[in-house]
C-alpha positions in Angstrom: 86.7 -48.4 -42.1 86.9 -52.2 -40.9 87.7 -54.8 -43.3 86.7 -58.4 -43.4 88.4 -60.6 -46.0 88.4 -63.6 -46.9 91.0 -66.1 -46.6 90.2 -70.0 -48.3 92.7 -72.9 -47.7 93.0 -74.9 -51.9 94.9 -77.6 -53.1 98.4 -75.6 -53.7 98.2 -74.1 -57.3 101.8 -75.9 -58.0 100.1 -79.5 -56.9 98.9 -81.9 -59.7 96.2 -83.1 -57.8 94.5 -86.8 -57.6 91.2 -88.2 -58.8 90.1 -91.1 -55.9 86.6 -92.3 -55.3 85.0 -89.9 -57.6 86.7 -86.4 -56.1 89.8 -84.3 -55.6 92.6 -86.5 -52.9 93.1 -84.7 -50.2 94.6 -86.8 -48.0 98.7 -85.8 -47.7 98.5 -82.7 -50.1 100.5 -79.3 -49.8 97.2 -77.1 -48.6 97.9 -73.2 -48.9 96.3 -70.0 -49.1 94.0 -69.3 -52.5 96.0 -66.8 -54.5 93.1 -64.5 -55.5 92.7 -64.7 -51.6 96.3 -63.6 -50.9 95.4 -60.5 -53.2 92.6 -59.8 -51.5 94.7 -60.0 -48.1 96.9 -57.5 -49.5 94.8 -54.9 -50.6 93.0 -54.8 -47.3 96.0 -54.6 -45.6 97.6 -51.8 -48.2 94.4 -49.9 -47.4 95.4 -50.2 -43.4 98.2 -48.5 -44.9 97.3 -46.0 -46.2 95.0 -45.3 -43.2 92.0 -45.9 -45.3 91.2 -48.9 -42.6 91.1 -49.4 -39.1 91.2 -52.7 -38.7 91.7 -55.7 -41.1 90.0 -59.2 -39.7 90.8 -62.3 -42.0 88.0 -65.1 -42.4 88.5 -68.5 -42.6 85.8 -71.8 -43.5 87.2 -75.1 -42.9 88.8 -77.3 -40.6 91.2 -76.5 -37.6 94.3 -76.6 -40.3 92.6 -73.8 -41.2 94.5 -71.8 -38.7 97.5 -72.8 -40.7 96.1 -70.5 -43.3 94.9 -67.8 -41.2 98.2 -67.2 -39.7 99.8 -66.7 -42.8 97.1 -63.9 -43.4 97.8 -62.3 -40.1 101.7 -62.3 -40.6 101.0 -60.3 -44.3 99.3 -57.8 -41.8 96.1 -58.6 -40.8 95.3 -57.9 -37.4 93.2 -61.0 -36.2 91.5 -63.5 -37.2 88.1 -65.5 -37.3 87.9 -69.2 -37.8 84.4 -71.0 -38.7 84.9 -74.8 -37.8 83.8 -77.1 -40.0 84.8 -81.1 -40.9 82.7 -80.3 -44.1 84.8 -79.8 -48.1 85.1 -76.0 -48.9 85.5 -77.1 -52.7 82.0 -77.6 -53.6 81.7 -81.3 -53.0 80.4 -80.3 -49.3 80.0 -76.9 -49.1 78.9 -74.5 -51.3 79.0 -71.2 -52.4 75.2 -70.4 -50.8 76.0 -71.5 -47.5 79.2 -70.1 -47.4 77.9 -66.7 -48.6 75.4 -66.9 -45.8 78.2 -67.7 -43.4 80.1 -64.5 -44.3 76.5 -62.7 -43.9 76.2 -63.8 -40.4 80.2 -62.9 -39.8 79.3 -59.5 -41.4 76.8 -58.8 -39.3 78.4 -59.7 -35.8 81.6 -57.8 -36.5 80.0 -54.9 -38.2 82.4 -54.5 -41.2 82.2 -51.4 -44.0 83.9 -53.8 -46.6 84.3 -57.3 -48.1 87.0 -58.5 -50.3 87.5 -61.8 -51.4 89.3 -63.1 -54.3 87.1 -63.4 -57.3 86.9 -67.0 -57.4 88.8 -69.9 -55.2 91.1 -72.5 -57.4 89.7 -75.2 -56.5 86.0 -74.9 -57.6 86.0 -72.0 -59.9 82.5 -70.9 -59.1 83.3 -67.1 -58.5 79.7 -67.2 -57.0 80.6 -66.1 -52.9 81.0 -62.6 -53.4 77.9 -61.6 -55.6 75.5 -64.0 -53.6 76.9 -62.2 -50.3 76.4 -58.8 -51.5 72.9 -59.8 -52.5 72.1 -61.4 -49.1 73.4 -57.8 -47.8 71.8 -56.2 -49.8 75.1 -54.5 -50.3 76.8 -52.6 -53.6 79.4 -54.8 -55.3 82.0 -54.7 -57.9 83.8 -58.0 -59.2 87.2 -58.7 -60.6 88.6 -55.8 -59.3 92.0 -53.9 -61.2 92.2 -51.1 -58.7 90.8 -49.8 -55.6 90.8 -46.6 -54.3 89.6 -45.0 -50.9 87.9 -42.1 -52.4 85.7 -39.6 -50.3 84.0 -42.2 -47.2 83.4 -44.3 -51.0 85.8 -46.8 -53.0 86.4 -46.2 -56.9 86.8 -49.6 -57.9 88.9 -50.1 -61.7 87.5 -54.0 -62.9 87.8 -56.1 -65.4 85.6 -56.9 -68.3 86.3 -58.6 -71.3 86.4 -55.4 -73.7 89.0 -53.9 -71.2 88.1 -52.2 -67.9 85.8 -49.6 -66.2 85.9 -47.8 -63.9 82.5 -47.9 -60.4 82.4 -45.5 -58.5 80.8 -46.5 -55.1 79.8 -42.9 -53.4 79.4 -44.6 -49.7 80.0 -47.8 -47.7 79.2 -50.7 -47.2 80.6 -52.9 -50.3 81.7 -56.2 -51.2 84.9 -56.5 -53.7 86.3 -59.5 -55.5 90.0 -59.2 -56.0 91.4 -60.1 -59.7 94.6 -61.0 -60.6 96.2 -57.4 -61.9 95.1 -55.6 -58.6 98.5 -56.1 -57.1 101.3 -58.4 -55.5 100.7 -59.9 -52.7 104.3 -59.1 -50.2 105.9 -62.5 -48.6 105.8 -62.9 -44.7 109.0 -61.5 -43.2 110.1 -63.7 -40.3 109.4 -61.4 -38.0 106.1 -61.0 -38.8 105.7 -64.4 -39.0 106.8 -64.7 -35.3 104.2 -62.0 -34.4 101.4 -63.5 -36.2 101.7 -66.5 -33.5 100.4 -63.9 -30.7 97.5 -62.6 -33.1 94.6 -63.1 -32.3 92.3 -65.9 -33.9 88.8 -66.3 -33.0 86.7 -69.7 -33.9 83.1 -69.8 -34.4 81.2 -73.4 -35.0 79.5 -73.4 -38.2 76.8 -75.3 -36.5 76.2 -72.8 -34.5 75.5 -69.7 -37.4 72.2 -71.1 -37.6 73.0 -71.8 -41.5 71.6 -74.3 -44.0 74.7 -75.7 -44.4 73.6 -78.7 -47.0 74.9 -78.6 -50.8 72.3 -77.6 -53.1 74.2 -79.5 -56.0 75.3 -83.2 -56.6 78.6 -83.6 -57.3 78.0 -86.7 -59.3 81.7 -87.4 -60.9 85.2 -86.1 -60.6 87.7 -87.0 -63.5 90.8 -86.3 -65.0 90.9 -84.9 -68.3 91.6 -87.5 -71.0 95.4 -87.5 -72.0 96.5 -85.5 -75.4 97.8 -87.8 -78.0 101.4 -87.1 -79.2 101.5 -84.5 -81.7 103.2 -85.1 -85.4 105.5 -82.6 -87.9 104.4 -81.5 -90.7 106.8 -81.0 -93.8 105.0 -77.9 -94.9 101.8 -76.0 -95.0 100.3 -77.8 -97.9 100.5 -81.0 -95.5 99.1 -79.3 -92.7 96.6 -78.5 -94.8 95.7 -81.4 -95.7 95.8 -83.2 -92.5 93.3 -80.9 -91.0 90.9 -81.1 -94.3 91.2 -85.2 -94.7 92.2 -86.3 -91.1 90.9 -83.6 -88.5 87.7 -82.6 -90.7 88.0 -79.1 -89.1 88.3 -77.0 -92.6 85.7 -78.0 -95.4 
């Protein structure tokens, strides 16, 4: 089994980010690896493992810091790496999650992988979109916010989550495209020396330009604002006052 997965560089979730010129500042932030992405890493390389997979490639969009990124992926146990180069925004002001699904199609094809997994959505934009619009350009099974896989007879039983709970899909044979969820497991920290072998991996870069891929945003990004500012909260002496406030002053109970 070979296993692409993706790897997207965010905003660092611990950042409180900046509104400038109608979008997200960029410009001398702490960049790091999306954390849906990190689980994703993980399970492809705990199915190396478990010698479920032969080879685990990580997959990068974005600029050459990119690497940066990648490299982290490759010291968690990846075994190399593919860069596509591009100057353009990965968090939906730019690009979007058609072209990037179509990028991953192309990457897909030329390395021949059995399985996809991504995180189920990137922390930036939120759109969750990449991994059902690839699997439908592949034409390929999928399963979403995944709980659990398991290697299971040349298929993957694949526990995800839903809002009544989970279930449980059975895929009987590969190919297959997965988005990781949170519960599916925790992502190991880079030892140092695996940190110092991941400089000798290998890391491949491909020119978006040169996928032959509509790369333009199908959506405007018109505005990007900070949520208004919560006023101070008050005490309430007891529940009759409370009550009253949210009947007279609130308007919420009739």
């Amino acid at each position: 089994m070979k296993v692409l997965v993706g790897v997207k560089r965010v905003v660092d979730y611990a950042v409180k980010v900046r509104v400038q010129n109608k979008s997200v500042d960029l410009n001398n932030v702490k960049m790091s690896l999306n954390p849906f992405c990190e689980i994703a890493v993980e399970e492809a390389v705990r199915l190396k493992e478990g010698k479920q997979a032969d080879e685990v490639v990580a997959m990068s969009i974005g600029p050459k810091q990119c690497t940066e990124t990648l490299r982290t992926a490759l010291a968690m146990g990846c075994d190399r790496a593919i860069h596509v180069s591009t100057d353009l925004r990965t968090d939906y002001i730019d690009l979007q999650p058609y072209a990037i699904a179509k990028i991953f199609e192309k990457v897909v094809e030329q390395e021949g992988s059995d399985l996809v997994l991504l995180g189920k959505q990137g922390i930036d934009s939120d759109c969750g979109q990449t991994g059902p619009m690839l699997a439908g350009f592949l034409g390929w099974p999928q399963v979403t916010f995944a709980a659990n896989v398991e290697a299971k007879d040349g298929g993957i039983q694949v526990e995800r989550e839903t809002d009544a709970g989970t279930e449980t899909i059975n895929i009987p044979s590969l190919p297959a495209v997965v988005t990781c969820d949170l519960r599916l497991n925790e992502p190991r920290y880079a030892t140092l020396p695996n940190i110092m072998k991941a400089k000798k991996k290998k890391v491949d870069t491909i020119d978006a330009d040169s996928l032959g891929v509509d790369l333009e945003a199908h959506n405007e990004v018109l505005e990007v604002f900070e949520p208004a500012q919560r006023k101070e909260g008050i005490m309430v002496e007891d529940i009759d006052q409370l009550l009253d406030k949210l009947k007279n002053e609130a308007g919420v109970l009739a």
